[in-house]
N, C-alpha and C positions, 0 to 999 in steps of 0.2 A: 504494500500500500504506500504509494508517492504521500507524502503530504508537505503542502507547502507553506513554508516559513512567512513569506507574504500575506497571503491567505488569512491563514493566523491570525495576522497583526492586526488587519484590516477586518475580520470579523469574531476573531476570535474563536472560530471556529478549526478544531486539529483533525484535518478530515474525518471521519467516519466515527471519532471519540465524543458520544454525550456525557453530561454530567451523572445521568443514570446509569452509565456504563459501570459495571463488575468487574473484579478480576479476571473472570471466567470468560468476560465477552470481549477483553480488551486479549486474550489467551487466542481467544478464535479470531480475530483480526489480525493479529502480527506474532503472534505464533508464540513460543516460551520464552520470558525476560533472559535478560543476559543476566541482570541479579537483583535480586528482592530483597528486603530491609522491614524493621520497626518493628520486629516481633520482641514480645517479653514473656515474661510467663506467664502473666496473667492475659497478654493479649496473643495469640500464638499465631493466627493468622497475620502474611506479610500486610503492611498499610503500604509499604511502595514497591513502587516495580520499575527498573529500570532496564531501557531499550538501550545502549551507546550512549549517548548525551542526554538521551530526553528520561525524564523521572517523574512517572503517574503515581498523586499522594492519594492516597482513601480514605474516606471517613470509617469510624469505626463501625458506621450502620453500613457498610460495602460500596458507598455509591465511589465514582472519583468526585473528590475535591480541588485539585490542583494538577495542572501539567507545567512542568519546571524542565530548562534547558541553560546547561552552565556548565564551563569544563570544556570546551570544545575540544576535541579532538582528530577531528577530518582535515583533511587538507587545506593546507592556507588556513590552519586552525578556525575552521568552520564545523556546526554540529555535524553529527553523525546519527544514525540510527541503528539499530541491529535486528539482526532477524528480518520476520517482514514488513520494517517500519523502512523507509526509505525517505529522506529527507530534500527538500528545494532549500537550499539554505539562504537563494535570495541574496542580500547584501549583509547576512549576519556572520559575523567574524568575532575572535576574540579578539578584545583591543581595539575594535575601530572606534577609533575618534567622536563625539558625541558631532560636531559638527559636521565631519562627513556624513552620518547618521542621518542629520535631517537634512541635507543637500538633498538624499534619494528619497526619502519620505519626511516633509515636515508638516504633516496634518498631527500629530500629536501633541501633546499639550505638555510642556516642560515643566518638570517639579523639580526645584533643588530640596534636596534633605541634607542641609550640613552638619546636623547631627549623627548620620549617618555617614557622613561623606561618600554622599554618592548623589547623581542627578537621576529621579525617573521620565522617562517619555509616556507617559500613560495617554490611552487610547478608548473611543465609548467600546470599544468591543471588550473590554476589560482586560486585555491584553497590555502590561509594561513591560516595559526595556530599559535592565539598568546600566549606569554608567558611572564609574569612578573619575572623577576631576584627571587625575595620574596614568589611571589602567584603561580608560576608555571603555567598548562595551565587557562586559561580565555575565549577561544572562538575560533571560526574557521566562516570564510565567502569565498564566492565567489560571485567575482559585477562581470556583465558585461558590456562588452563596447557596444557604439552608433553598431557599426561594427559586433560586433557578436551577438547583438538582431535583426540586418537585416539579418543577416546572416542565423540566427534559421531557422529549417523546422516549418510551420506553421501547426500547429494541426488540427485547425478548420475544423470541417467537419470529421474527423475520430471517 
């Protein structure tokens, strides 16, 4: 499954992945994580699954909450995917420059956090892009809310 870094940004949408999606249906779209995370004892079930770069978080009640990409490691250290994830990575680089960033798309809305030290590009699709004054890009996520994982069409059964 191609899915495109643009795409993404611009709607927030990680192809074929709803907020209602499962681990089991995110299994049958791109096949078994390269490696899975956040179990304890008490919770034993993985909460994340990671493809190459990208890292699907889940809420404790199964749905996903979050698609997180950070770390790059593709060429020209751009994301990567594994398995059947297959990425467009678009103009997404680690390191790129916040102003080159919006030279190629400046429809997003600039946030400094110098508390953080870092600037975010946030976008309506709920899609950010962050960026370090020094290191330039670092990652792009989109969480969703209680609201819009009820909200999700439910896949199950297609």
């Amino acid at each position: 499954v191609l899915v495109s870094l643009k795409t993404f940004v611009a709607s927030g949408a990680f192809g074929p992945v709803v907020p209602s999606c499962n681990s089991a249906e995110l299994e049958a779209l791109f096949g078994p994580p390269e490696a899975t995370g956040g179990q304890s004892r008490r919770h034993r079930r993985p909460s994340i699954w990671k493809y190459g770069d990208v890292q699907f978080f889940f809420a404790r009640s199964g749905g996903l909450r979050m698609v997180h990409l950070d770390t790059f490691v593709g060429p020209n250290r751009t994301p990567e995917g594994w398995g059947g994830l297959l990425l467009e990575p678009w103009c997404i680089r680690e390191g790129l420059p916040l102003d080159e960033f919006l030279s190629v798309d400046g429809s997003g809305r600039v946030r400094p956090e110098p508390e953080f030290e870092r600037v975010l590009v946030s976008y309506p699709s709920g899609v950010a892009v962050g960026f370090t004054p020094t290191g330039g890009l670092f990652g792009l996520w989109r969480e969703w809310t209680d609201a819009e994982q009820a909200a999700a069409p439910d896949r199950r059964g297609e």
